[in-house]
One Martini backbone bead per residue (centre of mass of N, CA, C, O) as a GRO file, in nm:
protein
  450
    1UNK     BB    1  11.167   7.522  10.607
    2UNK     BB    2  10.992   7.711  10.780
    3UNK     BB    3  10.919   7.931  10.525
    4UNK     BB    4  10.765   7.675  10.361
    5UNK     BB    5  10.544   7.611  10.572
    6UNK     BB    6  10.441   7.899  10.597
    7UNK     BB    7  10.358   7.963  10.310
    8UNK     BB    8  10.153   7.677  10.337
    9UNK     BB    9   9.962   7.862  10.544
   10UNK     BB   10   9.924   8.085  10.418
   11UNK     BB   11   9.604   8.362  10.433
   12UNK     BB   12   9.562   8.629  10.248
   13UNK     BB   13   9.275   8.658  10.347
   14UNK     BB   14   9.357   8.661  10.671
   15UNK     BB   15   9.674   8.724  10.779
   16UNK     BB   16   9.744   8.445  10.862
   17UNK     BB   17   9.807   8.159  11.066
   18UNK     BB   18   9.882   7.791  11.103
   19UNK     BB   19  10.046   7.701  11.444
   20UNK     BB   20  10.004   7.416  11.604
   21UNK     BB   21   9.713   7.459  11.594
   22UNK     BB   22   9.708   7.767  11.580
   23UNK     BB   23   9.525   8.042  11.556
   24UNK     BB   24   9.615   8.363  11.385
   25UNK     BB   25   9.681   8.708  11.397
   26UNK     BB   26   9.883   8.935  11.280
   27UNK     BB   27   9.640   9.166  11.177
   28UNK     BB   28   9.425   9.357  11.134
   29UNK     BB   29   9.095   9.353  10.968
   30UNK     BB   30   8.925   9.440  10.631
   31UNK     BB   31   8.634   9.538  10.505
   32UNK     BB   32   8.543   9.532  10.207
   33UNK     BB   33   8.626   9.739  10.001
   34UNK     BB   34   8.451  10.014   9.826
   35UNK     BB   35   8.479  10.152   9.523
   36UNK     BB   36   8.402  10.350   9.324
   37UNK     BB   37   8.408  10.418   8.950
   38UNK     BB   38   8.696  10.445   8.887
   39UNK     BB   39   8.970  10.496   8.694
   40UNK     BB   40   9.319  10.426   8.682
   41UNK     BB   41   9.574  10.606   8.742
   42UNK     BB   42   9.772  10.748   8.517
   43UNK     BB   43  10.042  10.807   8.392
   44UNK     BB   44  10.271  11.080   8.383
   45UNK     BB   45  10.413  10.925   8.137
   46UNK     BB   46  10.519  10.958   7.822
   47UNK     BB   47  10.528  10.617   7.724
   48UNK     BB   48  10.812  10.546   7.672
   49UNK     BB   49  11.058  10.366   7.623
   50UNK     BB   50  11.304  10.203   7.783
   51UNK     BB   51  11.676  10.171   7.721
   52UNK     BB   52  11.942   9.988   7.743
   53UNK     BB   53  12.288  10.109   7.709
   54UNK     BB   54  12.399   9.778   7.692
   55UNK     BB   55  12.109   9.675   7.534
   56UNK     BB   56  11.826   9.556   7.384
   57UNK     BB   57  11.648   9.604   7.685
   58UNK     BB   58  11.326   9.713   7.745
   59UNK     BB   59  11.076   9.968   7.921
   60UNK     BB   60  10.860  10.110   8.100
   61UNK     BB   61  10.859  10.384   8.234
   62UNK     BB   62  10.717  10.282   8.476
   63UNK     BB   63  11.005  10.079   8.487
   64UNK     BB   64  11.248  10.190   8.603
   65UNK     BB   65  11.338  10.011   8.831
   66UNK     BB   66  11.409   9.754   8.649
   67UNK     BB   67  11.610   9.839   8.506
   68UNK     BB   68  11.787   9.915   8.704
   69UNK     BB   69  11.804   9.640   8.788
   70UNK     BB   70  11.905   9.507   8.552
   71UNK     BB   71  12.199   9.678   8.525
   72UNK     BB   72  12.308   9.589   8.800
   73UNK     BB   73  12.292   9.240   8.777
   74UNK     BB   74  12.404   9.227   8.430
   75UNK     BB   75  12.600   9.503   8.428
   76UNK     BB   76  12.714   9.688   8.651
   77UNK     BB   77  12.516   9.958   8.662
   78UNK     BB   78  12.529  10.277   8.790
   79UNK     BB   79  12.317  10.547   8.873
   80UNK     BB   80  12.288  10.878   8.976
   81UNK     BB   81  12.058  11.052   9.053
   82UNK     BB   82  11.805  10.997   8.877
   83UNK     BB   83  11.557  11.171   8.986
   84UNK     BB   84  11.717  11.443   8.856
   85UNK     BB   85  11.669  11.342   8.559
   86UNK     BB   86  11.450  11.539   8.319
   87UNK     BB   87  11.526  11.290   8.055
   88UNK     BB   88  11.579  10.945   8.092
   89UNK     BB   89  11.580  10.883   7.782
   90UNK     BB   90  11.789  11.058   7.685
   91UNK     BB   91  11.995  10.964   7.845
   92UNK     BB   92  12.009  10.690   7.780
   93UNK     BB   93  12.046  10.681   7.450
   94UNK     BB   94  12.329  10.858   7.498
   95UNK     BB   95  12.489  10.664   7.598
   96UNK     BB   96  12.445  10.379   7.427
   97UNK     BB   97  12.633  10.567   7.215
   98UNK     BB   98  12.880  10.621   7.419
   99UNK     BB   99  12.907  10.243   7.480
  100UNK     BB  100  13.002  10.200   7.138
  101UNK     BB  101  13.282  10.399   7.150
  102UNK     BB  102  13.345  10.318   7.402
  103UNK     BB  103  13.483  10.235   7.712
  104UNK     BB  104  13.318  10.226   8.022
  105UNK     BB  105  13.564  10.313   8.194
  106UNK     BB  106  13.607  10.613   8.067
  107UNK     BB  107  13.310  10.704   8.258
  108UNK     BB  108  13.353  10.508   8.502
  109UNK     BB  109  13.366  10.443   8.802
  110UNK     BB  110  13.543  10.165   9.003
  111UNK     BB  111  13.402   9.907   9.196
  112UNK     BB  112  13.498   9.694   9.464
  113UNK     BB  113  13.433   9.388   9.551
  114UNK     BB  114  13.593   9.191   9.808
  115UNK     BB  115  13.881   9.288   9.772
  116UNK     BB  116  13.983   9.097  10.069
  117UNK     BB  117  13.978   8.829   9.868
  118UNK     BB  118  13.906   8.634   9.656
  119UNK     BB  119  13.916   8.690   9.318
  120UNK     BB  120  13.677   8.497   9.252
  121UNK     BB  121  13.476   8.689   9.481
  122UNK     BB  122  13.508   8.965   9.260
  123UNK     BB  123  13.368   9.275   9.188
  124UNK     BB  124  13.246   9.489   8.961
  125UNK     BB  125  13.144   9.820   8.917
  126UNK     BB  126  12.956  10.098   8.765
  127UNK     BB  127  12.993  10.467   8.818
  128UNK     BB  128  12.716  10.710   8.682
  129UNK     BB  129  12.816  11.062   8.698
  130UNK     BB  130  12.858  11.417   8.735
  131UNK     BB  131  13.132  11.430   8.781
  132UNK     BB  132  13.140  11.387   8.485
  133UNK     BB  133  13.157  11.664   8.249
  134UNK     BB  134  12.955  11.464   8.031
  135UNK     BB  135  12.699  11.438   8.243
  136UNK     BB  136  12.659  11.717   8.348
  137UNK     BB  137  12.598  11.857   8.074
  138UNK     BB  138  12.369  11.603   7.998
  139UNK     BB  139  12.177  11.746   8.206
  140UNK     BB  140  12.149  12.041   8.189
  141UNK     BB  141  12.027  11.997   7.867
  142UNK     BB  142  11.764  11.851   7.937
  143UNK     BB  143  11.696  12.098   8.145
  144UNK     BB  144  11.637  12.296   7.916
  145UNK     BB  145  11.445  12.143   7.745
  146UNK     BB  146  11.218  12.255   7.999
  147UNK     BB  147  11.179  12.545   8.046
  148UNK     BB  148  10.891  12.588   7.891
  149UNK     BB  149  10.700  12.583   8.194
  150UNK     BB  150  10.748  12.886   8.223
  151UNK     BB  151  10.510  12.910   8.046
  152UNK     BB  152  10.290  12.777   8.181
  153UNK     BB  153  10.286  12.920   8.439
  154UNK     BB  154  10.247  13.197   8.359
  155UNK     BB  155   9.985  13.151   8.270
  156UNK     BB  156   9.854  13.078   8.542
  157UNK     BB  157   9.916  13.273   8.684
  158UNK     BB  158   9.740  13.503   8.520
  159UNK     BB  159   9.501  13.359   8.538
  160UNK     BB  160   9.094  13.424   8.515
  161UNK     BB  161   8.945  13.207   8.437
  162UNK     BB  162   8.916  13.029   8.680
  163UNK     BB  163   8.768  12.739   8.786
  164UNK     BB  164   8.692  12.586   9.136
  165UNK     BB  165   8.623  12.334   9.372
  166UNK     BB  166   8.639  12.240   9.683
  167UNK     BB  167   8.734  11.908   9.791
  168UNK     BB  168   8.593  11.943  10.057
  169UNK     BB  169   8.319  12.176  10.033
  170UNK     BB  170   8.248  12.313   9.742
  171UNK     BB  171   8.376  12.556   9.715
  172UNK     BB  172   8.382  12.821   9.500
  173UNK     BB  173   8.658  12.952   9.251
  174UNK     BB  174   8.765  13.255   9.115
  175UNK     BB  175   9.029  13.388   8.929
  176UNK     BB  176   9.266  13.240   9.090
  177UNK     BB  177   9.443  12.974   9.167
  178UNK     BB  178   9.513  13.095   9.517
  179UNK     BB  179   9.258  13.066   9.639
  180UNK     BB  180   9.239  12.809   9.668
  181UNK     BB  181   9.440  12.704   9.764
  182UNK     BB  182   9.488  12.876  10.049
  183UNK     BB  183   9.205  12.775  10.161
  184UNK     BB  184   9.300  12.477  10.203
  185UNK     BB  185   9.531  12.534  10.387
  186UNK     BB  186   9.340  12.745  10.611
  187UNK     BB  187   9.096  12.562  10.630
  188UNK     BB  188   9.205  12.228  10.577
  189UNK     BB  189   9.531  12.170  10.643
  190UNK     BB  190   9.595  12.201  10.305
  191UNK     BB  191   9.911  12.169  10.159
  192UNK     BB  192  10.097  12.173   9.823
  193UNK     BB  193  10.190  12.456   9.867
  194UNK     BB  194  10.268  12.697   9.625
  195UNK     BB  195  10.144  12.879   9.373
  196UNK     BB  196  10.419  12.898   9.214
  197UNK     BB  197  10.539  12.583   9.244
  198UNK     BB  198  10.267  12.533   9.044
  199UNK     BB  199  10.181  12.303   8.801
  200UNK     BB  200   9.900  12.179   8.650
  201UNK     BB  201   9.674  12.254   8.849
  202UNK     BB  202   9.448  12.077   8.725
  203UNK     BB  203   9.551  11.820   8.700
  204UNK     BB  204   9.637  11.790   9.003
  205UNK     BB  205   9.360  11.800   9.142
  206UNK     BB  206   9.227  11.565   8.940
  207UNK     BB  207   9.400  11.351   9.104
  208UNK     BB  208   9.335  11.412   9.424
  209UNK     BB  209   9.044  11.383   9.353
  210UNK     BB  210   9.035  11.104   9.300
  211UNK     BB  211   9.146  10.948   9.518
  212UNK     BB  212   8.936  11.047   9.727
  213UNK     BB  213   8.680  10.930   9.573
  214UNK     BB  214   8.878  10.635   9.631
  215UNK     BB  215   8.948  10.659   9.945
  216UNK     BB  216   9.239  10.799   9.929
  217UNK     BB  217   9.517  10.845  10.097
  218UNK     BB  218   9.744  11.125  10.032
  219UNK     BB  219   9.981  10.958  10.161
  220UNK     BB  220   9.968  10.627  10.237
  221UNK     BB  221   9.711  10.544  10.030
  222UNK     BB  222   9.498  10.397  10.123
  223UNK     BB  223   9.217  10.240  10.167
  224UNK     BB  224   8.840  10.301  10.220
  225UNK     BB  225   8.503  10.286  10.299
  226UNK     BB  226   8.491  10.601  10.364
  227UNK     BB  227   8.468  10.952  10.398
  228UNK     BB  228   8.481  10.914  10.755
  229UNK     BB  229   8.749  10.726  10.775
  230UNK     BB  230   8.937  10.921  10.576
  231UNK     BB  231   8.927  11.200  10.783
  232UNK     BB  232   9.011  11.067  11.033
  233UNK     BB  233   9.270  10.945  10.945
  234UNK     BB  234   9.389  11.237  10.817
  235UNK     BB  235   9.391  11.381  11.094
  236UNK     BB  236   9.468  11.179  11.337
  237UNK     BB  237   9.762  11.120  11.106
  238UNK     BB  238   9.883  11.375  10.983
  239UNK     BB  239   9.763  11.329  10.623
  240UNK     BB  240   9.735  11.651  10.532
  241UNK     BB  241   9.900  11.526  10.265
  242UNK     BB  242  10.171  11.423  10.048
  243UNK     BB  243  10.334  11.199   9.885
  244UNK     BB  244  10.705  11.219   9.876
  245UNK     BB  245  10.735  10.984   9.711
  246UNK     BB  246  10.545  11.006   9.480
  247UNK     BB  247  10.611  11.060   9.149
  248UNK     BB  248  10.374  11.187   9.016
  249UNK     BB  249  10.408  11.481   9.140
  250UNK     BB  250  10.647  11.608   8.967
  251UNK     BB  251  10.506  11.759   8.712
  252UNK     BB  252  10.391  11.996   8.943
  253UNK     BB  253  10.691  12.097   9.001
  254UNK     BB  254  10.916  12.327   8.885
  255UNK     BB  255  11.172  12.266   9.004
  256UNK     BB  256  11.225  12.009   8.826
  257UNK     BB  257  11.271  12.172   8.551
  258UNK     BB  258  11.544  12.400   8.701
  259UNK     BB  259  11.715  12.275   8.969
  260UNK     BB  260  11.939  12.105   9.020
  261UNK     BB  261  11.980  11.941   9.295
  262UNK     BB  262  11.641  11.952   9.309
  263UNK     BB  263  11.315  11.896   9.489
  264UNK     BB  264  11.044  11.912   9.550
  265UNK     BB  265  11.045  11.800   9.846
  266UNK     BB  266  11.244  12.048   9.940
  267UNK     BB  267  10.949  12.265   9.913
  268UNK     BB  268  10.760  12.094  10.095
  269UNK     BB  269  10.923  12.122  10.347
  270UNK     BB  270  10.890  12.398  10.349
  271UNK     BB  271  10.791  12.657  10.591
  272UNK     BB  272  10.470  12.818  10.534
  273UNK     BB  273  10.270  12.877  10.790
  274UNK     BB  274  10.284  13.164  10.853
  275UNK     BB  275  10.074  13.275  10.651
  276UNK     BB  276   9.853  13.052  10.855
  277UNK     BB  277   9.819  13.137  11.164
  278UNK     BB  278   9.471  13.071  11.159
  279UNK     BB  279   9.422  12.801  11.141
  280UNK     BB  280   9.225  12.505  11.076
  281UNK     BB  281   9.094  12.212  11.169
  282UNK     BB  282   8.808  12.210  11.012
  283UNK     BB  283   8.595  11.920  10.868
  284UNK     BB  284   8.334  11.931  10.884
  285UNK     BB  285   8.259  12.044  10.559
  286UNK     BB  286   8.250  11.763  10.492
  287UNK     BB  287   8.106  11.568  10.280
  288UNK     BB  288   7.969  11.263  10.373
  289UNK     BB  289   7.915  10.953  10.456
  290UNK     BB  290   7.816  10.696  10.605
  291UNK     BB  291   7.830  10.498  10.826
  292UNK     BB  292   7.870  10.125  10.829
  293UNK     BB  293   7.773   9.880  11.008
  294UNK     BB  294   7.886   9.523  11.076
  295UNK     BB  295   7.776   9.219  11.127
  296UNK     BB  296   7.870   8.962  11.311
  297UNK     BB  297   7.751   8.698  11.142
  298UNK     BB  298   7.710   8.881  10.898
  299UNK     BB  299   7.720   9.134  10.593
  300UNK     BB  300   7.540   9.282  10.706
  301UNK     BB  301   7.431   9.637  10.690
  302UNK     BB  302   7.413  10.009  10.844
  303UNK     BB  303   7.360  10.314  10.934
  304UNK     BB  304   7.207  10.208  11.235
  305UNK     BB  305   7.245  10.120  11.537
  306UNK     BB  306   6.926   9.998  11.546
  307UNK     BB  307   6.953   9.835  11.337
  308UNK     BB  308   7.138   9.629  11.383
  309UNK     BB  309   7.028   9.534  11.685
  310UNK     BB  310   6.774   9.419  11.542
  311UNK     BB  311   6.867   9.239  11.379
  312UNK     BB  312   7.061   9.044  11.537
  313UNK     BB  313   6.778   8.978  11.716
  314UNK     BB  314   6.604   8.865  11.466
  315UNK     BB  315   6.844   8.681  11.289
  316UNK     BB  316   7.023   8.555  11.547
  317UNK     BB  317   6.952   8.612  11.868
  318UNK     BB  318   7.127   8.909  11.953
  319UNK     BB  319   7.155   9.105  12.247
  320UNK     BB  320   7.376   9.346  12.352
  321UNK     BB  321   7.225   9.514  12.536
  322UNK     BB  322   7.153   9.269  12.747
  323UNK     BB  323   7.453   9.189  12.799
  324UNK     BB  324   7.524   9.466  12.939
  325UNK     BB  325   7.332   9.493  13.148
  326UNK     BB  326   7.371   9.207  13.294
  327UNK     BB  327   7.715   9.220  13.297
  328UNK     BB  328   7.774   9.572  13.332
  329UNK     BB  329   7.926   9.653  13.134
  330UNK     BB  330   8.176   9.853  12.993
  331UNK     BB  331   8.322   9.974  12.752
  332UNK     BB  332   8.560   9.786  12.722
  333UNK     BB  333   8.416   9.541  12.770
  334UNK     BB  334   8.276   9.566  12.470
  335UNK     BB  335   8.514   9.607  12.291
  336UNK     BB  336   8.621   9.296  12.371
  337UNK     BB  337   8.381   9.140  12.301
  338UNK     BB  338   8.352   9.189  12.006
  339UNK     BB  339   8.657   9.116  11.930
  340UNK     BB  340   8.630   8.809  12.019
  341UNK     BB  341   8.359   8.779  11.827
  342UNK     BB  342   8.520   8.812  11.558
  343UNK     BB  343   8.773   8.609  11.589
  344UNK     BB  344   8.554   8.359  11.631
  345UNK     BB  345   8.392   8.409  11.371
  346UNK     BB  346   8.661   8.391  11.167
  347UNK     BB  347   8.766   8.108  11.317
  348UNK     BB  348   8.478   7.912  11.316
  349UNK     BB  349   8.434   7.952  11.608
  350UNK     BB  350   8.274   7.884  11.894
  351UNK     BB  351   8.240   8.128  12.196
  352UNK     BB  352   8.142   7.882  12.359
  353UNK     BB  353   8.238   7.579  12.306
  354UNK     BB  354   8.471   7.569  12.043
  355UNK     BB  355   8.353   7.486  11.817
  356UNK     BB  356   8.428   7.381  11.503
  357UNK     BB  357   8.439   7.516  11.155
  358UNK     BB  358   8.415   7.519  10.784
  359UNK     BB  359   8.212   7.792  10.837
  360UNK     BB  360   8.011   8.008  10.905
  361UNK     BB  361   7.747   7.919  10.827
  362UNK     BB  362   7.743   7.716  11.049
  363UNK     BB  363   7.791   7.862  11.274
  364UNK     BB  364   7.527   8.044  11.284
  365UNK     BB  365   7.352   7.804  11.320
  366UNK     BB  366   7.486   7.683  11.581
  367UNK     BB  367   7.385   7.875  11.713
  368UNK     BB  368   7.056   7.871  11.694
  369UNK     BB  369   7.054   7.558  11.777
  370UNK     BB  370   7.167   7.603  12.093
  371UNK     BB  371   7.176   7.902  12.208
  372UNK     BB  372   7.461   8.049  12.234
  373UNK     BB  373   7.445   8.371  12.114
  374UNK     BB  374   7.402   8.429  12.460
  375UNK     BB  375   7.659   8.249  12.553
  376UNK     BB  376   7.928   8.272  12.747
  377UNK     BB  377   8.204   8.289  12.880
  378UNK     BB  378   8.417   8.352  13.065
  379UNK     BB  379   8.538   8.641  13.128
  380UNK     BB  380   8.841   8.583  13.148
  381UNK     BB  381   8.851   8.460  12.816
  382UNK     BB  382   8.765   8.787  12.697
  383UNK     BB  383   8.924   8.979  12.950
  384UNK     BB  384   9.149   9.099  12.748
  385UNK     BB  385   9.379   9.285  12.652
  386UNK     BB  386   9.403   9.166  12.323
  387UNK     BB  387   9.093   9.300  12.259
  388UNK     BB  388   9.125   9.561  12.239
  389UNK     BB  389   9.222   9.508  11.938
  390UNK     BB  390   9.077   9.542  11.637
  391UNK     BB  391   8.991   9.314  11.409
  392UNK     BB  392   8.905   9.506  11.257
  393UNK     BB  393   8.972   9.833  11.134
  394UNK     BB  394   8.685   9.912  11.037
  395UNK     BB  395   8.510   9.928  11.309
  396UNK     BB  396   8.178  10.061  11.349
  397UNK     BB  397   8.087   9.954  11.620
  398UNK     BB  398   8.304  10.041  11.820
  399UNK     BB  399   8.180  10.361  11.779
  400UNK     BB  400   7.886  10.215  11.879
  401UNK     BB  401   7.947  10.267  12.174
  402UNK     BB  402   7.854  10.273  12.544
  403UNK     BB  403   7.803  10.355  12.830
  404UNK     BB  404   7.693  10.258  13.127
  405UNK     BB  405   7.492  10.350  13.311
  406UNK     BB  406   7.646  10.361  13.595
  407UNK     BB  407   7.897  10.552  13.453
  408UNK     BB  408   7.688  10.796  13.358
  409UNK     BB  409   7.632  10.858  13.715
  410UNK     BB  410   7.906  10.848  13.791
  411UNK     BB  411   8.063  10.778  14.110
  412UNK     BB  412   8.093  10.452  14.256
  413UNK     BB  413   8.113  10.389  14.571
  414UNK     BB  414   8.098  10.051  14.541
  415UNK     BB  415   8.397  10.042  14.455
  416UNK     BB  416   8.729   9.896  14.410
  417UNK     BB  417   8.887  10.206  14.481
  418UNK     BB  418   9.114  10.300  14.643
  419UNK     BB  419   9.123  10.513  14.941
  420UNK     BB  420   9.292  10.793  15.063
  421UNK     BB  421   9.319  10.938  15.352
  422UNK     BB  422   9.344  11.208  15.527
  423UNK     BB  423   9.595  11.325  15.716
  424UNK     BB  424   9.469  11.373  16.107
  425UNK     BB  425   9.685  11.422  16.276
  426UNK     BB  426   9.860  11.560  16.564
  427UNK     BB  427  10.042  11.841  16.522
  428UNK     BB  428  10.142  11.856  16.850
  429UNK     BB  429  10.276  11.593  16.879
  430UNK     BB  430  10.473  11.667  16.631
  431UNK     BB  431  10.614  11.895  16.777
  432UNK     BB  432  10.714  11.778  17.009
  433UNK     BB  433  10.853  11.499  16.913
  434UNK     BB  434  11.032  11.570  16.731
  435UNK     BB  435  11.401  11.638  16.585
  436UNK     BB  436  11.413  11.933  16.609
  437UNK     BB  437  11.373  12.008  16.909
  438UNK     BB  438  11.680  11.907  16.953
  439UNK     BB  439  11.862  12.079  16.735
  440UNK     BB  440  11.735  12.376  16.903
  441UNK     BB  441  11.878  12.304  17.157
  442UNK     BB  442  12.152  12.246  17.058
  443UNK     BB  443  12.201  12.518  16.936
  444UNK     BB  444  12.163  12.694  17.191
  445UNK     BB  445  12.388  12.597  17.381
  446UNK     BB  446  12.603  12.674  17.169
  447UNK     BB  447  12.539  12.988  17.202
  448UNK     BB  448  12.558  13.022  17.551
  449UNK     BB  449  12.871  12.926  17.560
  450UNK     BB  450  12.974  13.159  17.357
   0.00000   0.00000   0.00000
């Protein structure tokens, strides 16, 4: 009952919901992001779908775990380490011919679920893996089907007429494709492995590149507002690498085609860092578009927060220059202020006399028309640790706040920080009174006696 009530009152574009009459904010908000024009990346799959082995049911390639889940479900097949079977759709196919010559228990393992209960609350699993010498013999063959890529390899290796810029500086590379690679390793700590384990690799760069143009993180994938917002997440988050969870990236290693029971993610995770003792973490020469910061009550965007300023004081009434001077606000209480005024007019109430409102825009005139824009409720009530987090997850403005003329003129005599003066006793008297003086007297008489 309470996760229907939850249900009914959650609202996905707010991430919010409202509980006994308070509005909650689960997790920061994101200013909505705007993305190139770049179609979505398609898939890696050569597109056949796969048929269950068991049934006449079929999915898109791209659709491998619902099969799964479906062959689990409707007919308690498990299959092992899929992940490693080289060509899954012949696979299927394969066994499919050979659960129609004999019963399914010839070839798999039976596993019973809830063993030591009622007979009729027992379940059958049916496991199939390499266990068996004729699983195991057509992975191998499948995988051998694929050995040909190692001709595609040994081209790519040899390839002098390679030529391409590099994705972070625009720097052109001619003639192998290492000199690219390592560039990128060692000039932006970006390595997608060595460039031998590397095939397709114009294909590969060509996927990272959309991704990146698309402002998507290549590690967590999440997507940003610009490239400098982008850089720095992925710099501070240490996601200068590729998600090693991300099946697309398989038919790029060569790994993949060649030795059973392993993967590409296991040459990724390889230590080859010694190659690039003298790494270099500068992204300097990334080339980037402006942060855009968004008005406090309003979509309007500026490149400069002179420009942002100046928007809000004249179209808003709003000027927070004059309420840091006025209240002397710190850098942090800047930030809380901010973010205290960001949750209150996302919840369309307003942060000075707390009147709720059905829209943002009724709420932005009730400021204009009362005055009230400038007026602040008691600092108490805004100067809380929970504005520290912010309210936008993408807030420009927060990054373009500065400390007050106070702070940057270095430590204030008049502050309320206690000072421990540095102890000036008598270090006479303390020779004198010590307990040490009588410890050295009883050991002297112990001396003297014997």
């Amino acid at each position: 009952m309470l996760q229907g009530h939850l249900a009914r009152s959650w609202d996905v574009r707010d991430k919010g919901f409202s509980l006994a009459g308070q509005d909650c904010i689960l997790e920061p908000l994101c200013f909505p992001e705007h993305l190139c024009g770049s179609a979505p990346l398609a898939s890696s799959s050569d597109g056949r779908p796969v048929t269950c082995s068991l049934c006449s049911d079929s999915f898109p390639a791209s659709e491998k775990d619902q099969l799964l889940k479906h062959m689990v479900l409707y007919h308690k097949l498990v299959i092992a380490d899929v992940k490693l079977i080289a060509d899954f759709p012949r696979y299927m196919l394969y066994w499919k011919k050979r659960f129609t010559e004999q019963p399914i228990t010839d070839f798999c393992s039976v596993i019973k679920t809830n063993s030591e209960g009622p007979v009729e609350q027992q379940e059958h699993y049916f496991l199939l893996c390499d266990a068996l010498p004729e699983d195991r013999i057509l992975r191998e063959q499948l995988q051998q089907r694929r050995l040909v890529i190692l001709d595609q390899q040994q081209k790519e290796r040899d390839d002098t007429t390679f030529h391409r810029a590099c994705m972070f500086c625009n720097e052109e590379f001619t003639g192998n494709r290492s000199s690219l690679l390592n560039h990128m390793a060692k000039e932006h700590s970006f390595s997608i492995g060595l460039p031998d384990n590397i095939v397709y690799c114009n294909e590969f760069l060509d996927t990272l590149e959309c991704k990146l143009e698309n402002m998507q993180c290549l590690y967590c994938e999440k997507t940003f507002r610009d490239k400098t917002t982008l850089k720095d997440h992925m710099r501070k988050k240490q996601h200068r690498r590729i998600n090693a969870r991300n099946h697309e990236y398989d038919r790029f290693y060569v790994i993949n085609y060649l030795e059973l029971g392993k993967t590409w993610e296991e040459v990724q995770s390889e230590d080859d860092r010694e190659l690039f003792e003298d790494e270099d973490d500068d992204w300097s020469d990334w080339q980037a578009h402006p942060v855009y910061a968004v008005c406090l009550f309003c979509e309007q965007q500026a490149e400069t927060m002179e420009k942002m300023y100046t928007h809000m004081e004249e179209t808003h009434e709003f000027d927070l220059h004059k309420l840091k001077t006025d209240l002397s606000l710190k850098f942090y209480q800047q930030v809380k202020l901010v973010n205290y005024i960001r949750r209150e007019l996302h919840q369309c109430r307003c942060y000075c006399c707390q009147e709720k409102f059905e829209t943002k825009e009724e709420l932005v005139q009730h400021l204009v028309n009362t005055g009230h824009g400038m007026q602040l409720p008691e600092i108490s009530h805004w100067d809380q640790p929970q504005y520290y987090f912010p309210t936008y997850e993408n807030d420009a403005l927060l990054t373009a706040l500065s400390d007050s003329e106070s702070e940057s003129e270095g430590p204030n005599p008049s502050s309320e920080v206690p000072v421990i003066a540095e102890d000036i006793s008598n270090l006479k008297v303390i020779k004198q009174t010590s307990v040490l003086n009588k410890l050295l007297k009883d050991r002297a008489a112990v001396k003297d006696s014997n």
